[in-house]
N, C-alpha and C positions, 0 to 999 in steps of 0.2 A: 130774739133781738136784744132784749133787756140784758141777757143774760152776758151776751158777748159785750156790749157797755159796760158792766159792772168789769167783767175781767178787764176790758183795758184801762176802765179809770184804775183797778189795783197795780197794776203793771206800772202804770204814769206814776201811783203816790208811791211803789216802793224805791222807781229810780231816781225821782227826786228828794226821798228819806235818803238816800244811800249816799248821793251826792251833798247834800246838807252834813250828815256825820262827817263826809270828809273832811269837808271846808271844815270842819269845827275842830276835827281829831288833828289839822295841819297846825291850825292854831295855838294847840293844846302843846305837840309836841314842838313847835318853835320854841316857844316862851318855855320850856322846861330844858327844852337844850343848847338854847343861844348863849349862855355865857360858854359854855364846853367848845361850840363852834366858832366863837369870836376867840377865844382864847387860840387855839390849834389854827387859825386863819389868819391870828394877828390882825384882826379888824378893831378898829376902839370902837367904843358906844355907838357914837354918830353914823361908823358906818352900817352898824350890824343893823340899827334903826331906818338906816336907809333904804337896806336889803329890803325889810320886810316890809316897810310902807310902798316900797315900787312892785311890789310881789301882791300885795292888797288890791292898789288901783290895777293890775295886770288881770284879775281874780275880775273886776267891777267891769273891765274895758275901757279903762281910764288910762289918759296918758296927762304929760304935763301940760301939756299944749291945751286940751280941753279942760283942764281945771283955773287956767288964769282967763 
């Protein structure tokens, strides 16, 4: 019984390692290629910043309505 315990806590902590890398690699590669995509999309600052801050709370289950 222990045994099949151990396997599925390993199974739990590597789907959620795997899901954390995401999150962090989506991160990584925004911020490394937002000016190139605002540039080719003709977005200015404010909006490229928009994009990713409503992509965040979306990420959280945040909307605007539950933040004020």
């Amino acid at each position: 019984m222990a045994n099949g315990a151990t396997h599925v806590a390993r199974v739990v902590s590597v789907v959620a390692a795997t899901i954390i890398s995401l999150s962090c690699g989506t991160n990584y590669v925004y911020s490394a290629w937002a000016p190139q995509f605002a540039e080719r999309l003709r977005l200015s600052s404010t909006e490229s910043n928009l994009i990713v801050s409503e992509f965040h709370s979306s990420l959280q289950g945040r909307s605007d309505a539950d933040s004020s």
